[in-house]
C-alpha atoms as a printed R data frame, in Angstrom:
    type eleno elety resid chain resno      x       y       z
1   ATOM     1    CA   UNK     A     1 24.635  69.795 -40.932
2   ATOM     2    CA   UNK     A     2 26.757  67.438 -43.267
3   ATOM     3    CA   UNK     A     3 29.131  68.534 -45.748
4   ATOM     4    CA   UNK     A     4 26.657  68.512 -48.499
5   ATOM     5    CA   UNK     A     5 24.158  70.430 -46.928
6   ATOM     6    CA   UNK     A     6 26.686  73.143 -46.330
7   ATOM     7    CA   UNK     A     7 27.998  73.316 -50.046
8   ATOM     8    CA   UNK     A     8 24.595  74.085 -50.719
9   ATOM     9    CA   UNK     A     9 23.724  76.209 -48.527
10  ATOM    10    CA   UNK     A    10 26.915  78.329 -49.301
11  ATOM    11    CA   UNK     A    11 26.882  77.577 -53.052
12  ATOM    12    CA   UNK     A    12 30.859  75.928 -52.586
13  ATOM    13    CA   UNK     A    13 31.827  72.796 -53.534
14  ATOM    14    CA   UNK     A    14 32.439  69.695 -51.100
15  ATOM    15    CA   UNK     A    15 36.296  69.360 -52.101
16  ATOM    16    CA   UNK     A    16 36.248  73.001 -51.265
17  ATOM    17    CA   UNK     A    17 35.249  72.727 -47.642
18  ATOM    18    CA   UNK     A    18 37.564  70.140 -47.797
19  ATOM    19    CA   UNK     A    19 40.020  71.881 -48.724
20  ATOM    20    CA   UNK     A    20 39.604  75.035 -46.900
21  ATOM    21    CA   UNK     A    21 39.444  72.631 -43.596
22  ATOM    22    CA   UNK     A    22 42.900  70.985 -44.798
23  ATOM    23    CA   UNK     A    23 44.787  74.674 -44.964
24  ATOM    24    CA   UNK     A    24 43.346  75.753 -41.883
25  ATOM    25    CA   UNK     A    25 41.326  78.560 -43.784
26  ATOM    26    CA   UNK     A    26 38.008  77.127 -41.652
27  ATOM    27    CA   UNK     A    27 38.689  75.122 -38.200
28  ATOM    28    CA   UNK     A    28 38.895  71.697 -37.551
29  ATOM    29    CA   UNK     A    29 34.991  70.741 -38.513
30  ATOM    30    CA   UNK     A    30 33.563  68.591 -35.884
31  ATOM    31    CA   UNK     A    31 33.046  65.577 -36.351
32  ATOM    32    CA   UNK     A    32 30.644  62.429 -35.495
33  ATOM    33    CA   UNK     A    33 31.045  59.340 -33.913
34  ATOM    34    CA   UNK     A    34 31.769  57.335 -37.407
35  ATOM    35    CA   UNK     A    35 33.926  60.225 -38.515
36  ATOM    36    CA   UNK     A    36 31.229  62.057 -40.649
37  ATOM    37    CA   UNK     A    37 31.744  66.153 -40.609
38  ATOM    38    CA   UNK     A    38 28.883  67.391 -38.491
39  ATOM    39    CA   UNK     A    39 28.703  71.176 -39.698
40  ATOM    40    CA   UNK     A    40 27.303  72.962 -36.198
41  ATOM    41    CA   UNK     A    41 26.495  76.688 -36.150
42  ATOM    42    CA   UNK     A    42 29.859  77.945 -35.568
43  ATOM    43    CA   UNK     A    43 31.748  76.094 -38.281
44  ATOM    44    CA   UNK     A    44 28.914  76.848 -40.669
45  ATOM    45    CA   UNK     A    45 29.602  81.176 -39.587
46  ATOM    46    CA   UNK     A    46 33.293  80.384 -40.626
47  ATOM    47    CA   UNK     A    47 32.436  79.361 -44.031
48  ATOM    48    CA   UNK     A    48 30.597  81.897 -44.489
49  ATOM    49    CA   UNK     A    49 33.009  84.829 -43.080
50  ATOM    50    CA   UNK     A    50 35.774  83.134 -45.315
51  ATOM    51    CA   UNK     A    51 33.427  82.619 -48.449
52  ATOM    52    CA   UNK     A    52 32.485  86.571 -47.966
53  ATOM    53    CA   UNK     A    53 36.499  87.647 -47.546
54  ATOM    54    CA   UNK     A    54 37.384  85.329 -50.541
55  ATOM    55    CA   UNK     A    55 34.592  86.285 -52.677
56  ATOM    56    CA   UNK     A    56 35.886  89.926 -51.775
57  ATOM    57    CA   UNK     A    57 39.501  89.425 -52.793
58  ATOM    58    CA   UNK     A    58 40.764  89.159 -49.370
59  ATOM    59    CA   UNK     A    59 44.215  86.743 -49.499
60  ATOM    60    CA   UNK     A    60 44.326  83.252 -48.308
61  ATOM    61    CA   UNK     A    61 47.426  83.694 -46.586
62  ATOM    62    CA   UNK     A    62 45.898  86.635 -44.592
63  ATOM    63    CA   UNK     A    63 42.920  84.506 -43.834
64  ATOM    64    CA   UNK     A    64 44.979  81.281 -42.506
65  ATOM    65    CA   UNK     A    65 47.238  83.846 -40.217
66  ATOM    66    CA   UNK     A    66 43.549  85.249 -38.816
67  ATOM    67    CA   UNK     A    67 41.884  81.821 -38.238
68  ATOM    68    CA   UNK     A    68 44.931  80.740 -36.694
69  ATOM    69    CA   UNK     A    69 45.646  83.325 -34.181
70  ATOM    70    CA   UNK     A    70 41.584  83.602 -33.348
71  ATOM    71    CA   UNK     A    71 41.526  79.828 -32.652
72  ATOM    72    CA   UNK     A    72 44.461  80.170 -30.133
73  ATOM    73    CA   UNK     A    73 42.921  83.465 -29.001
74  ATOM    74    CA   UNK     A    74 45.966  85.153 -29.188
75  ATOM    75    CA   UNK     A    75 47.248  88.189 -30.551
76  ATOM    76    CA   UNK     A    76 44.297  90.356 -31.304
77  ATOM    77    CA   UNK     A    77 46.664  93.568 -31.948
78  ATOM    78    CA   UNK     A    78 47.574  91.073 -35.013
79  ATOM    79    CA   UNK     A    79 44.096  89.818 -35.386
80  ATOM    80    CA   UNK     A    80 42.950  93.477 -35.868
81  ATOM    81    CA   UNK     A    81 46.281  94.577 -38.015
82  ATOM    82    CA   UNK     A    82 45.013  91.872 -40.409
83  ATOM    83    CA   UNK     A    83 41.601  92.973 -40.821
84  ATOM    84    CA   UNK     A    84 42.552  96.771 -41.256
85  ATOM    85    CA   UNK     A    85 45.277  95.766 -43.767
86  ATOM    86    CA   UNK     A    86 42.795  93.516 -46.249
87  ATOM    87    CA   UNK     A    87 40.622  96.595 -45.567
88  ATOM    88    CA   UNK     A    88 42.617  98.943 -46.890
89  ATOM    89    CA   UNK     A    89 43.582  96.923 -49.685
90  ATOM    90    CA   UNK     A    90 39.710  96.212 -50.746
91  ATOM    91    CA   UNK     A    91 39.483 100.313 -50.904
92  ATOM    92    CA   UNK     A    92 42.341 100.606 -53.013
93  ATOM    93    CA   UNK     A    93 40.632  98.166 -55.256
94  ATOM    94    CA   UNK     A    94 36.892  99.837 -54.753
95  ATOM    95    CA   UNK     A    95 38.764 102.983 -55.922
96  ATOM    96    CA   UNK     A    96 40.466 101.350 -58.558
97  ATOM    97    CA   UNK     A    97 37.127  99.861 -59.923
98  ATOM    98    CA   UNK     A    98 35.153 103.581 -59.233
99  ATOM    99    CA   UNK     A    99 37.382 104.989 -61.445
100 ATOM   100    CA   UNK     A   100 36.911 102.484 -64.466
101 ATOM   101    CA   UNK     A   101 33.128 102.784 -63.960
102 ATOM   102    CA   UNK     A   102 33.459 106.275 -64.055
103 ATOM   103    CA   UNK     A   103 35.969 106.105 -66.903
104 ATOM   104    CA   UNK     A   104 33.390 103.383 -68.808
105 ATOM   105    CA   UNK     A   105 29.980 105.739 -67.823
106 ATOM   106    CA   UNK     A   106 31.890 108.446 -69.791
107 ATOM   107    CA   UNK     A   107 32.686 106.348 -72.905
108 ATOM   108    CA   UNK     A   108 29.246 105.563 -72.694
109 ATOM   109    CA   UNK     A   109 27.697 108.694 -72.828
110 ATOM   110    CA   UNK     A   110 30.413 109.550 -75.708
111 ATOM   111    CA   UNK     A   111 29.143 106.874 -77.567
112 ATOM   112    CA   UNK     A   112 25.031 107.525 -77.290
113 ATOM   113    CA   UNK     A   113 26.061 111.260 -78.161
114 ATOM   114    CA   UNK     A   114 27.316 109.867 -81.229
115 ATOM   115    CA   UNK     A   115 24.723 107.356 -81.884
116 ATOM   116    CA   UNK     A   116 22.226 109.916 -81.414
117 ATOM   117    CA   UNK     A   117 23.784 112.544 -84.032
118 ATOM   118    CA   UNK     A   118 23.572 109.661 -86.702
């Protein structure tokens, strides 16, 4: 698949791919004769793993360390203390964001109460 193809199947931009290629976020893309990105199955389930962890929260930083280590195949204590660490943080922030819905549902209902009475 070329570049453009893939920002639209995946909704991201070109410079994006781009960019995520650059910072080691995705691996090395491979690429065709004339030096034309050439998008092949496994490249295109990196973008997606790192356009669900992103669009999730998880850190770039985090996600660079992971690609690395998994393209050297090394280290998969580390490649697993990763991926149980940006877990952990994403519950913190489910919980976080469970409480302010719950918090907002009961404003809500305060409000229609009052609404209601009028």
């Amino acid at each position: 698949m070329t570049i453009s193809e893939v920002s639209e199947k995946y909704g991201l931009t070109t410079d994006t791919l781009r960019y995520y290629e650059r910072i080691g976020l995705i691996p090395p893309v491979p690429r065709q004769k004339n030096g034309i990105r050439d998008y092949d199955e496994k490249s295109c389930g990196w973008v997606e793993f790192v356009k669900c962890m992103r669009m999730a929260g998880v850190e770039i930083e985090a996600l660079i360390e992971f690609v690395n280590l998994q393209q050297q195949d090394k280290n998969a204590t580390r490649r697993m203390e990763i991926l149980i660490d940006q877990k952990k943080k994403l519950v913190d922030k489910m919980d976080h964001l469970q409480a302010t819905i719950d918090r907002l549902d009961y404003k809500i209902e305060v409000f229609s109460k009052k609404l209601n009475l009028q």
